[in-house]
RODO-2510 file (C-alpha; in nm, 4 decimals, decimal comma):
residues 310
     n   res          X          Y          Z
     1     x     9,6862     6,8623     8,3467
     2     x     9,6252     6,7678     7,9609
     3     x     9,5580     6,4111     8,0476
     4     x     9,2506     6,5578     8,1899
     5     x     9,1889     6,7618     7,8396
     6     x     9,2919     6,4788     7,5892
     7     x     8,9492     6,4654     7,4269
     8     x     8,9685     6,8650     7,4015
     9     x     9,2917     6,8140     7,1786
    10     x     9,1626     6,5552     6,9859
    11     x     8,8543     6,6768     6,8789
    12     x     9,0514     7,0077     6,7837
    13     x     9,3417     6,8256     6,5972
    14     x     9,0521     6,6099     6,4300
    15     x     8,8328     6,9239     6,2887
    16     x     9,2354     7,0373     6,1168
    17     x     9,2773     6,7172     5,9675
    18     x     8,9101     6,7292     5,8325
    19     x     8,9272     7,0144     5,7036
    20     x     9,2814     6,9614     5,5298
    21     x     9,1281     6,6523     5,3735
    22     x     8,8100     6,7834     5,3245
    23     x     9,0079     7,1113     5,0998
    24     x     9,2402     6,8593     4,9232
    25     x     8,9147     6,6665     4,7984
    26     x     8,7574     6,9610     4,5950
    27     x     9,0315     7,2226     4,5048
    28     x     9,3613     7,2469     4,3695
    29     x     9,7708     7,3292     4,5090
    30     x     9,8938     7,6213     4,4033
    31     x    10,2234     7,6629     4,2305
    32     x    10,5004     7,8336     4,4532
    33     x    10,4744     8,1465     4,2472
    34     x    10,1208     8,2014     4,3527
    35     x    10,1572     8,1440     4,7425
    36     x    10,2075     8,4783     4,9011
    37     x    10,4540     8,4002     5,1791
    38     x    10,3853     8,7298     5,3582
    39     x    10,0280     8,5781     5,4154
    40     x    10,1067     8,2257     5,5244
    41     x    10,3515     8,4070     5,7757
    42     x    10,1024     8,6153     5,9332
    43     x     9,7592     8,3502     5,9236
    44     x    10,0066     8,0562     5,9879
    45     x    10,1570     8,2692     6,2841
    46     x     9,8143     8,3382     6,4140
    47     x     9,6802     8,0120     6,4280
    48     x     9,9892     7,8955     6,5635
    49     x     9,9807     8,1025     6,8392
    50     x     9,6101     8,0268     6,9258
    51     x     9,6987     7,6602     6,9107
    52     x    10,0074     7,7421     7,1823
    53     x     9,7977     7,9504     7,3566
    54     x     9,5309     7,6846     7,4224
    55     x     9,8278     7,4085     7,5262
    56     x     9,9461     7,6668     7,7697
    57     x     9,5548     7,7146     7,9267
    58     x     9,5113     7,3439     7,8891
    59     x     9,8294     7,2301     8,0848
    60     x     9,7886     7,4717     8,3956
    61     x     9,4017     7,4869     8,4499
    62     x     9,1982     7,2482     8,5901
    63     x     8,8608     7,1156     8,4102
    64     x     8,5381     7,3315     8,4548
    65     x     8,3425     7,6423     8,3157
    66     x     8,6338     7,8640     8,2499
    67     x     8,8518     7,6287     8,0760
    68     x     8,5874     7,5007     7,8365
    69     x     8,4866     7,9411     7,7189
    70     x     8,8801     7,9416     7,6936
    71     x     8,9339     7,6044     7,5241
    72     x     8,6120     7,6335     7,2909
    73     x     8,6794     8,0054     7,2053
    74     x     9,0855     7,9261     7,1022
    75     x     9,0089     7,6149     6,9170
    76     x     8,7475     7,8526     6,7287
    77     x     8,9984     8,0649     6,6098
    78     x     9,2603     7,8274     6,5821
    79     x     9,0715     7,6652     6,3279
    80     x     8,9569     7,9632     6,0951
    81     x     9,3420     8,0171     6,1207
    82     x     9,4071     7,6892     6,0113
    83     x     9,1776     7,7137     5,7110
    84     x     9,2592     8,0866     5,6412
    85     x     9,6485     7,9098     5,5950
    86     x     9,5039     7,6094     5,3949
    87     x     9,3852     7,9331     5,1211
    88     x     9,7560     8,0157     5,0831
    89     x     9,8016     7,7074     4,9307
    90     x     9,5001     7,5551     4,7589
    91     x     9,3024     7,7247     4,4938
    92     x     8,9361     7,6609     4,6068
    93     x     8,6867     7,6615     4,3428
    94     x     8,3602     7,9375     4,3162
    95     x     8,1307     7,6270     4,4072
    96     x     8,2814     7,5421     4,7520
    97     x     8,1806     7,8306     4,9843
    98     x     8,2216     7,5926     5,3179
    99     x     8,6048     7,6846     5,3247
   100     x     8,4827     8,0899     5,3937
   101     x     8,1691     7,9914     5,6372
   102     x     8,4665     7,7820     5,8553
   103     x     8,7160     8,1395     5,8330
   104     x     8,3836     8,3524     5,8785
   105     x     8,2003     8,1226     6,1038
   106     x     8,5045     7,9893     6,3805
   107     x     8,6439     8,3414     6,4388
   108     x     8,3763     8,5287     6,5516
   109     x     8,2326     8,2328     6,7762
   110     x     8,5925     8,1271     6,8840
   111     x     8,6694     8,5393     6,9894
   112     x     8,2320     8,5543     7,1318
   113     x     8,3776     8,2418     7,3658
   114     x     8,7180     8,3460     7,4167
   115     x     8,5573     8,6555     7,5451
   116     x     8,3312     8,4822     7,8050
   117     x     8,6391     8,2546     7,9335
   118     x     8,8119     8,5571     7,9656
   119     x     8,5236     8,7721     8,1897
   120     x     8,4509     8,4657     8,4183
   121     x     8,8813     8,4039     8,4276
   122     x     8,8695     8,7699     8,5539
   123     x     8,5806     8,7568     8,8384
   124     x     8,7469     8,3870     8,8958
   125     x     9,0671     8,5602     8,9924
   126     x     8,9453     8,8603     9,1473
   127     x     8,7859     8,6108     9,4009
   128     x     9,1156     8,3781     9,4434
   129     x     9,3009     8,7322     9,5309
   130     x     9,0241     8,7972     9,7791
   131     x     9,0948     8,4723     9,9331
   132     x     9,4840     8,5006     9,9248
   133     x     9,4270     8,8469    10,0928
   134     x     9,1898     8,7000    10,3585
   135     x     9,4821     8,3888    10,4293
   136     x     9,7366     8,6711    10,4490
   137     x     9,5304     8,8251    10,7047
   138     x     9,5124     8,5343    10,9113
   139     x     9,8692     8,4583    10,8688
   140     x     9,9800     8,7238    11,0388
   141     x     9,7562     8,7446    11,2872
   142     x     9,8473     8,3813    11,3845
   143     x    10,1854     8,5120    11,3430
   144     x    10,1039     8,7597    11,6284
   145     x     9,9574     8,5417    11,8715
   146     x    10,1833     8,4459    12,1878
   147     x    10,2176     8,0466    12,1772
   148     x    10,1895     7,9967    12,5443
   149     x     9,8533     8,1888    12,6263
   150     x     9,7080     8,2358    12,2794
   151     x     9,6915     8,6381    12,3172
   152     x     9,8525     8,8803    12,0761
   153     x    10,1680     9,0659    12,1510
   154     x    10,3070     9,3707    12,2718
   155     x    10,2903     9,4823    11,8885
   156     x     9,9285     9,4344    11,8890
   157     x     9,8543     9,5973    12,1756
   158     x    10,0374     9,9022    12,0059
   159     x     9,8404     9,8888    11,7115
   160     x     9,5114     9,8792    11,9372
   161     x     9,6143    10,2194    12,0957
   162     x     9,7057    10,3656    11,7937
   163     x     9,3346    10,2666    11,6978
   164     x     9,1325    10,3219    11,9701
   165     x     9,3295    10,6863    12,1119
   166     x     9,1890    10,8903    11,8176
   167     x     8,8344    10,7981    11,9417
   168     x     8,8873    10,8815    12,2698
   169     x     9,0565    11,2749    12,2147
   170     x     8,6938    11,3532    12,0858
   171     x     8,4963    11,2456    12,3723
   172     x     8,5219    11,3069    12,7396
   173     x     8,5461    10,9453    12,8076
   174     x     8,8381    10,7933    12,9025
   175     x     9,0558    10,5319    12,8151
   176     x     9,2280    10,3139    13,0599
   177     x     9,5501    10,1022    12,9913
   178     x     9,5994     9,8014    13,2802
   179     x     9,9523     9,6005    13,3597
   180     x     9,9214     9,2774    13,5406
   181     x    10,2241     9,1242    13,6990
   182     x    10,2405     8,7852    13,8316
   183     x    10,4055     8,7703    14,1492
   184     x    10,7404     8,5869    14,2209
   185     x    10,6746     8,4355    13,9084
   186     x    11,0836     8,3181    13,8400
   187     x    11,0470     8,1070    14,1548
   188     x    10,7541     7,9305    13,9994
   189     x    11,0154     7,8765    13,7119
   190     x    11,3135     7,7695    13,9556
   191     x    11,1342     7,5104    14,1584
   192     x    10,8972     7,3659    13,9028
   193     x    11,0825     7,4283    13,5212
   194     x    10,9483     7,6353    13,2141
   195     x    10,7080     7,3747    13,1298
   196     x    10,4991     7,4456    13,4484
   197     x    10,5508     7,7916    13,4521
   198     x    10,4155     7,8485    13,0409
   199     x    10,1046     7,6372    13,2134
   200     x    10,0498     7,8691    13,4640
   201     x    10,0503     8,1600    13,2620
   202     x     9,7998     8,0083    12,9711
   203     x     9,5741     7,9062    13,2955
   204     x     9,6176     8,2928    13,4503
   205     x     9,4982     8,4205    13,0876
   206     x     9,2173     8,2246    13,1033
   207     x     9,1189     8,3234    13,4444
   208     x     9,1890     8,7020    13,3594
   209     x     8,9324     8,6532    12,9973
   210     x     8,6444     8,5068    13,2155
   211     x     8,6753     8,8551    13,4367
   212     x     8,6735     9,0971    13,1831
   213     x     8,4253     9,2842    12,8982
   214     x     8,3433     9,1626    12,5735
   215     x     8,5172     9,4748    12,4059
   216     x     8,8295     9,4951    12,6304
   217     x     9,1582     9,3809    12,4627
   218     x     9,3865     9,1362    12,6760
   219     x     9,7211     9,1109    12,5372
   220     x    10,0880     8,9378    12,6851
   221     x    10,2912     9,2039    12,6854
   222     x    10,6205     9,0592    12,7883
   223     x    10,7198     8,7707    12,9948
   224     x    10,4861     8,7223    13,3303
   225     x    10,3230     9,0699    13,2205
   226     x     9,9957     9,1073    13,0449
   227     x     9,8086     9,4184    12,9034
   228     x     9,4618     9,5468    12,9154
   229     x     9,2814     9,7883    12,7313
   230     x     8,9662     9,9265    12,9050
   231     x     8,8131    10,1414    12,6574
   232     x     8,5578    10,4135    12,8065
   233     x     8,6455    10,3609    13,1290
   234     x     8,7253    10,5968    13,4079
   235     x     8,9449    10,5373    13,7108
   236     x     8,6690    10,4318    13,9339
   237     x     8,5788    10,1735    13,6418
   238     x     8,9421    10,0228    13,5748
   239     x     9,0611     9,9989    13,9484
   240     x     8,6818     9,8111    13,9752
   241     x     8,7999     9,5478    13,7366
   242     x     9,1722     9,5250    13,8344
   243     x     9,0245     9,4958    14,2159
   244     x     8,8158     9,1639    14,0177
   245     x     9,1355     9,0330    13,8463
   246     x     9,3286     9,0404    14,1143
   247     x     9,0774     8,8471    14,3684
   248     x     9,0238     8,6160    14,0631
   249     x     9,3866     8,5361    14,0724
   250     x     9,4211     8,5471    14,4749
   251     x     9,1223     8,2750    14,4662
   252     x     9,2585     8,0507    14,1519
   253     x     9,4206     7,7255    14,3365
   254     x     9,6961     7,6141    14,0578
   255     x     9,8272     7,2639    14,0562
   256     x    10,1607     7,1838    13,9283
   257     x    10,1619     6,8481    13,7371
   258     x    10,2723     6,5457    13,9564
   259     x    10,2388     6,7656    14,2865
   260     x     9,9610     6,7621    14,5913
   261     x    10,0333     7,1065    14,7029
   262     x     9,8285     7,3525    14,5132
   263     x     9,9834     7,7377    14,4494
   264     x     9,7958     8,0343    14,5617
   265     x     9,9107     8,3368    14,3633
   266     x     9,8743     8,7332    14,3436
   267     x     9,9520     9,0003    14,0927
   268     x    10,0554     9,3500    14,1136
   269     x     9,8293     9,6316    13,8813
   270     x     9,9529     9,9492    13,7276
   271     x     9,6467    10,1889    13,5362
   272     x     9,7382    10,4457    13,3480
   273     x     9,4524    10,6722    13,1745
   274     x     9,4170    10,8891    12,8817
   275     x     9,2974    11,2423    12,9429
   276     x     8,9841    11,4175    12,8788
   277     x     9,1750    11,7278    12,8543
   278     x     9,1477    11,7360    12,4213
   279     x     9,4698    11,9806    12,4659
   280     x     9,6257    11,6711    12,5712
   281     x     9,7334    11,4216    12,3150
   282     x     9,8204    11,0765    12,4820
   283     x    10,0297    10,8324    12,2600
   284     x    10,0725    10,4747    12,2688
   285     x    10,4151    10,5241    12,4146
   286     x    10,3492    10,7500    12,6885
   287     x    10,0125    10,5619    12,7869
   288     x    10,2562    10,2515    12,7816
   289     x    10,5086    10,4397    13,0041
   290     x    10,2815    10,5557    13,2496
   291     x    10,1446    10,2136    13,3047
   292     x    10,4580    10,0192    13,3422
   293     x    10,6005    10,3478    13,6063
   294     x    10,2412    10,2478    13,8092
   295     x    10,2866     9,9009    13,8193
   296     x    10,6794     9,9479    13,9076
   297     x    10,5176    10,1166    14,2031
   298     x    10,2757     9,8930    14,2837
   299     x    10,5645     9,6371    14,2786
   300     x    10,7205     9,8112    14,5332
   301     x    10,4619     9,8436    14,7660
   302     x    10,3933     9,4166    14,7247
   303     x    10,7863     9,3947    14,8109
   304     x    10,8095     9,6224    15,1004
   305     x    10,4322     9,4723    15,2374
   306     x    10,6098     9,1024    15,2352
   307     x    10,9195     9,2364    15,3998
   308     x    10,7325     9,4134    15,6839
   309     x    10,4996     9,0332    15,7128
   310     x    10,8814     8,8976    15,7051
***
């Protein structure tokens, strides 16, 4: 980064040198007995440190607004320093008042810009947090999201409850939670690999977005399973839209790559509701349980229907 600020350091190690010639021209060195160490210790110090401080600002920032207050407002003080020091040693006479406008002058307009580096530094920052925070955000959210079919996870779909079940205790409308099972799914796996199965299931959660409200929450929940939050809706309302999904699915014609035949699927539906009773306080886990126990049973009833066709 100081390539980028060499001119800043030279111009800066060009006003010390004129200003050490400059003080060697009209006044005198003092003898060693009148130097008062204590002094050159504490003003050499200080403009020492101002002179690290603006390396350290110069090497890690970049050119622009911020760095010039910063770099302007150090090099200010670093050089009243500088000539506060040169006083320890050379005897200045009555006539040259210069040496005392540089001291007086340099500080106050080197802290005045130092000041304004360090405001816009601090709104600067406050918006490069915002930013981190808002990439952090997204990070895990994309951390979240199911690879195959681009939906969020069973941990999302908690977090959603937990959200959305406080709302509904207060109202008299319901919430509704909705399984989806693909059917004989592992045989899709067995005769036609992963690869076409993963397909199938990005293509099925597709096919279930296009049939459902803006403001419901799809989610894969595990394996061939997905999850579907129907908020404010009643029974009538859910089994409405899992009767939709599931004729969706029955109509959806899905080709396997490098095959003629074209698979016709189905999927079995479990709905679970929240109740209006506002004695009754649903969880996540127990709206979760009852959904998986009514799409166990609706399971069933697919197995024993193909059996009976058998």
């Amino acid at each position: 980064m100081l390539k980028h600020h060499k001119w800043k350091l030279f111009f800066v190690g060009m006003g010390a040198n004129v200003a050490l010639i400059a003080s060697l021209a009209v006044a005198d060195v003092k003898v060693l007995a009148e130097i008062n160490w204590l002094d050159v210790l504490s003003e050499g110090g200080a403009a020492m440190l101002a002179l690290v401080w603006l390396g350290l600002i110069l090497h890690s920032r970049p050119a622009g607004r911020v760095t010039q207050y910063l770099s302007l407002g150090l090099s200010g003080i670093f050089l009243a320093g500088f000539q506060d020091l040169l006083d320890e040693f050379i005897r200045f006479p009555e006539a040259a008042r210069w040496d005392h406008w540089i001291e007086s002058g340099c500080m106050p307009f080197g802290l005045v810009l130092l000041t304004l580096g360090i405001y816009h530094w601090h709104k600067e920052q406050l918006s490069i947090n915002e930013q981190l925070r808002k990439r952090e955000r997204l990070f895990r959210e994309h951390r979240s999201l199911d690879f195959t079919t681009n939906l969020s996870g069973a941990d999302y779909l908690r977090k959603q409850l937990l959200q959305a079940l406080p709302e509904h205790r207060n109202t008299e409308q319901s919430l509704a939670l909705l399984f989806i099972d693909v059917d004989n799914f592992r045989a899709i796996n067995r005769r036609y690999g992963h690869q076409q199965g993963d397909h199938l299931l990005q293509s099925l959660s597709e096919l279930i977005l296009l049939n459902i409200r803006r403001n419901d929450v799809l989610c894969r929940y595990a394996g061939d399973r997905f999850a579907l939050i129907l908020p404010n809706t009643g029974r009538a309302g859910a089994e409405k839209i899992a009767g939709e999904i599931s004729a969706a699915v029955q109509h959806f014609a899905y080709k396997p790559q490098n095959q003629d035949e074209s698979l016709f699927h189905s999927v079995s539906l479990g709905i679970a509701l929240t109740s209006t009773d506002t004695t009754t306080r649903d969880s996540a886990e127990t709206l979760i349980e009852r959904a998986n126990l009514a799409l166990l049973h609706a399971k069933e009833k697919h197995h024993a229907t193909l059996q009976r066709a058998a």
